[in-house]
C-alpha positions, 0 to 999 in steps of 0.5 A, a space after each residue: 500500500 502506497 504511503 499517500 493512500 495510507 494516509 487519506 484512509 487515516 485522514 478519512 477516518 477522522 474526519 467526523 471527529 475534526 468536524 465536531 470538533 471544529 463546530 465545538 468551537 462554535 456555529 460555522 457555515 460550511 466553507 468556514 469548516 473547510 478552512 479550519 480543517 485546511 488551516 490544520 492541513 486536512 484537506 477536504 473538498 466540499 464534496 466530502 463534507 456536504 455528505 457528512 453534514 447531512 449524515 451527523 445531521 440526520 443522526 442528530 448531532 448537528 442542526 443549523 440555522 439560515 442567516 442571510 447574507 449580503 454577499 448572496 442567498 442565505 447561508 446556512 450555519 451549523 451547530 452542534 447539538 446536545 446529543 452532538 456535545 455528548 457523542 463529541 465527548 464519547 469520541 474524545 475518550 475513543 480518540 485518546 484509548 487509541 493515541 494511546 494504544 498505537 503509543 504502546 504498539 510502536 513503544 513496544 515494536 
């Protein structure tokens, strides 16, 4: 398996996570997301992240809000939901359980 693959199949699967947590911080309206994951160097393409919205959205993690704007149509702010706080919170046990446990596996090997 090629090193770049390796690495978008990790990036892949963190991305729910990053999202969350980027609208911990906050409402954020999607192009907004798309730059702090950038800023973070996690490259995502709105083909990517409009699916996953509307995914956490549907399970109930996010809601949203429209807000007009003066520069177009009404733009459309996401927010994270108390479900979503809670499952955010889940993920962050999950995400150390694992640092740490590849920690150990290379420490070990």
């Amino acid at each position: 398996m090629k090193t770049e693959n390796a690495k978008a199949q990790m990036r892949k699967g963190v991305l729910e996570y990053c999202i969350l947590s980027v609208l911990s911080g906050g409402d954020c309206y999607a192009s907004d997301i798309i730059r702090k994951l950038k800023d973070a160097e996690l490259i995502v393409v709105e083909g990517t992240l409009y699916p996953l919205l509307t995914r956490l959205k549907n399970d109930g993690l996010l809601g949203y809000r429209w807000e007009e704007s003066s520069q177009g149509p009404p733009r459309k702010y996401y927010r994270l939901t108390s479900e979503g706080e809670d499952f955010l919170k889940d993920l962050d046990g999950a995400w150390n359980e694992l640092v740490e446990a590849v920690r150990q596996i290379r420490i070990k090997y």
